[in-house]
N, C-alpha and C positions, 0 to 999 in steps of 0.2 A: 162592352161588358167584360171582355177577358184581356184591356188593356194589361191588366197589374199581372199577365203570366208572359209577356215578352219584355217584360222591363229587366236590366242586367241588373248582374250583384251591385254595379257602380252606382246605378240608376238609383239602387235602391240606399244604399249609402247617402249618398247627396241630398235625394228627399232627405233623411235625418239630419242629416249637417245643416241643410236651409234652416229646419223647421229650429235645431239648437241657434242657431245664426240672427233670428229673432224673425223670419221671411214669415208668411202665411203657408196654409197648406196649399190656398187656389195659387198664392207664387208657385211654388215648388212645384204643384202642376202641372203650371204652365211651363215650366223650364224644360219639365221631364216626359211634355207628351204625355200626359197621362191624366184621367181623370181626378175629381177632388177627392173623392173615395176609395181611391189606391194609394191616393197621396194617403191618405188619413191612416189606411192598413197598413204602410211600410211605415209609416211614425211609430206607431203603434208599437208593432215589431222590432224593432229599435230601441224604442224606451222602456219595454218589457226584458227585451230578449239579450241586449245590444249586439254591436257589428257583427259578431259572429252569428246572430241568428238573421239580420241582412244580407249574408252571402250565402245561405242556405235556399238553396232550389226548390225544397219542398212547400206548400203553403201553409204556414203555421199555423192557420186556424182548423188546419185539420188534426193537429195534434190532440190526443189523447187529454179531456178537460172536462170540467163538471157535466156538460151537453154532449159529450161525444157518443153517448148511448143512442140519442137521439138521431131521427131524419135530419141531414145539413138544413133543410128550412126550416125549422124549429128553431134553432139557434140564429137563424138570421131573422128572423120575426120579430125574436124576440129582443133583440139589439134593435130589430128597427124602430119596433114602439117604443121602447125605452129612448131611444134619439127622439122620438116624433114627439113622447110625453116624458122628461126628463123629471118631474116631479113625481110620478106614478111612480109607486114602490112594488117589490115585486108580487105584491098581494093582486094586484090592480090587474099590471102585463098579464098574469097567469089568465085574469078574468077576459083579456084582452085577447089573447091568445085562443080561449074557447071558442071566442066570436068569429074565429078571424079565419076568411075562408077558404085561403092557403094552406092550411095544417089543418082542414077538417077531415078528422076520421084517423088522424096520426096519435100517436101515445106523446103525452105533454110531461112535460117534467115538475117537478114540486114548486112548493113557492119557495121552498127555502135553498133547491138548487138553481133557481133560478136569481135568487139574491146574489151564492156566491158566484153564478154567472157574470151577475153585473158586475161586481167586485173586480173581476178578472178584466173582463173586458173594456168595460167603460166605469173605472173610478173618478172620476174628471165630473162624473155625471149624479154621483153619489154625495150630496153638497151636505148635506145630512149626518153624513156618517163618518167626515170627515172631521168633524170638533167633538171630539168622545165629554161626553158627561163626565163630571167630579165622580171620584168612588162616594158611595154613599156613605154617612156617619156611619161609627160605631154606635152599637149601643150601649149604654152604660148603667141601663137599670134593669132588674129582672122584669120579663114580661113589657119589655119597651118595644121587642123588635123581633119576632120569631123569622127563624128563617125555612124556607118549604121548598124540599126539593124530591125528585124522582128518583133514585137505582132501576135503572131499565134493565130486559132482556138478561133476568134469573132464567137459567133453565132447570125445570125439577124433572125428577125421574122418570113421573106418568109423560113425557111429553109438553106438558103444560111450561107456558112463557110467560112470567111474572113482572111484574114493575110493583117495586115496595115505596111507596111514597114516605118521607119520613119529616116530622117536623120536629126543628129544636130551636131548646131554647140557651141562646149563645151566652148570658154570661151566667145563667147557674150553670150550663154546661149538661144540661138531662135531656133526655131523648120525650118531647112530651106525646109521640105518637108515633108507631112504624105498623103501617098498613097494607096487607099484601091483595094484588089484583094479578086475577086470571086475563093477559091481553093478546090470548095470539086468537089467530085470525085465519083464515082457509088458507090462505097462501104465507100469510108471517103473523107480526103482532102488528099493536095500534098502541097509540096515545090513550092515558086517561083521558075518561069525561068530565065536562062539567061538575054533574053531579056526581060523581067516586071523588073526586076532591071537596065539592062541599059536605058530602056524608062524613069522609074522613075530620074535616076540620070541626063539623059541628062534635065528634066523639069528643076529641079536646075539648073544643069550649067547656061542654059539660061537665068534665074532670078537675081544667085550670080555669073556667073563664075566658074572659075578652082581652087580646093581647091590644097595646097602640097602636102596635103595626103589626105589616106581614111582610118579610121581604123572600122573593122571587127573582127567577132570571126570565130573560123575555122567551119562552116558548110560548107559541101560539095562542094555547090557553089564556095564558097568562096578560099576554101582550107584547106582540110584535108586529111591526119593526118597533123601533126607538122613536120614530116620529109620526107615528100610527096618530091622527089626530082625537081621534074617541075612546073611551076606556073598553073594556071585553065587561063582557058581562060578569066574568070573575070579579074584578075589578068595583064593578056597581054594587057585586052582591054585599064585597068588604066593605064598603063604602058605607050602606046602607045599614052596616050592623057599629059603626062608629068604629071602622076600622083602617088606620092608614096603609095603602099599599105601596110599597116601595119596589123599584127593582135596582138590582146589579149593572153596573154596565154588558153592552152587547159582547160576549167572548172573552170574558174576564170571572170563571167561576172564583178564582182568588175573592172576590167581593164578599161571600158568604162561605168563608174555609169552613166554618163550623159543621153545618149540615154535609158539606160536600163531601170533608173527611169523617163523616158521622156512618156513613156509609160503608166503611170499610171498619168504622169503630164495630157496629154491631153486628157485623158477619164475621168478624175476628173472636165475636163473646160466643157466637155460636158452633164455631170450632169443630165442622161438618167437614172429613176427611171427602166424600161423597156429596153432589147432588140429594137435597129433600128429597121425599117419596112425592109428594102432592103439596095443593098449597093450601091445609090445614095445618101438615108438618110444617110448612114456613111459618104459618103468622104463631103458631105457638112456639117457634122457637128465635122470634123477632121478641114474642113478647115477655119471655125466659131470659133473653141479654138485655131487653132492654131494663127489667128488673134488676139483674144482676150490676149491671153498669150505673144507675139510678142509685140504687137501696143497697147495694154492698159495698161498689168499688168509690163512688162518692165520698160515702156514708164516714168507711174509715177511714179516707184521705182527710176526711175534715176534723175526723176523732183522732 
């Protein structure tokens, strides 16, 4: 078990040489007296880190990294299942991890630090995420392709922690809805629900109607990962209203500039030296710029 802490910087070098060299890792191994899974840890270290982090003494998985909050068995767990089930996305391991009776009673990490755990550790393993998706069309007709996104973590004066969910529409260029939610929580804030985004979307409909599409980026809600094989129930509901959902690539907000920079369009029309009082002051004066930006500054650019 504690081969890989008497192997020398050389040792450790050569494993990486073999493994560049075209050798396996059980070669390398075998060369170096050493298990296949020390062989595998100093490749690793190598091809992350290179030579200079091969001559370093200390063991780099202890370095400071998405899991370092956590118990060290946490993080090895969670590498193991993911070797053990290399199709399991991090939605699954997390589920896996509940089960698992090594880290029972331990504080578990997110799914979505656990994603970029896997990122870090094992991308070799990640076959999925490796062939990024086309950026999605433009849209090129009004009302072809709205786009829906979050401003998380407003703080207002009372205390209170907001997320303004805003939806627009990209080629007229209007803000068709910016709606404020109360999301903090005893100890921080939370995620919209389900329902605070379909109440939000049904106010639109009402006003504009049914757009063709929706586009999104993959939060939870929404849908993720990228190869999540079932739709969210988000997802069903658009579906079910003759609605197509689209998303963004995974860490590519570029895919939807409109709404993303929409975000800083209507806190700039609101022009608040200070923090809102509360979040009634917000949504009246989300819904003040978004007037203003719509029915003035449109208005005259077209006149």
């Amino acid at each position: 078990m504690s081969q890989h802490i008497t192997l020398t910087a050389a040792q450790h070098e050569a494993i990486y040489r073999e493994k560049l060299d075209g050798h396996t890792l059980k070669e390398a191994a075998r060369t170096q007296h050493c298990s296949e899974s020390c062989a595998r840890k100093w490749w690793r270290i190598g091809r992350d880190h290179g030579l200079e982090g091969l001559r370093q003494t200390r063991d780099l998985r202890s370095a400071p990294g998405v899991l370092s909050s956590f118990e060290p068995i946490v993080a090895e767990r969670a590498l193991a299942l993911k070797q053990q089930h290399p199709r399991r996305g991090a939605v699954r391991i997390f589920h896996d991890l509940g089960n698992d009776a090594q880290v029972t009673g331990l504080t578990l990490p997110k799914r979505s630090s656990l994603a970029e755990f896997f990122h870090q550790r094992c991308p070799e393993l990640l076959h999925s995420y490796q062939h990024q998706p086309a950026a999605p069309p433009p849209a090129r007709h009004v009302h072809e392709l709205w786009q829906l996104d979050g401003k998380e973590h407003v703080v207002l004066q009372d205390g209170t922690i907001a997320t303004v969910l805003d939806v627009r529409e990209p080629v007229a260029c209007v803000f068709l809805g910016s709606f404020a939610h109360a999301v903090q929580t005893e100890k921080h804030w939370r995620k919209l629900t389900l329902r605070e985004t379909q109440d939000d979307l049904r106010a639109v409909f009402t006003e504009f109607g049914l757009p063709m599409g929706i586009q999104t980026d993959r939060e939870n809600l929404y849908g993720r990962p990228a190869s999540e094989a079932f739709p969210t129930l988000f997802t069903l509901w658009l579906v079910g209203l003759g609605i197509q959902h689209h998303f963004g690539r995974p860490h590519q907000p570029t895919d939807q500039p409109q709404v993303e920079r929409g975000h800083r369009t209507l806190f700039d029309w609101m022009a608040q030296p200070d923090p809102l009082a509360n979040l009634v002051a917000l949504q009246v004066a989300l819904d003040t710029a978004r007037y203003k930006h719509n029915a003035v500054y449109l208005l005259n650019n077209l006149g």
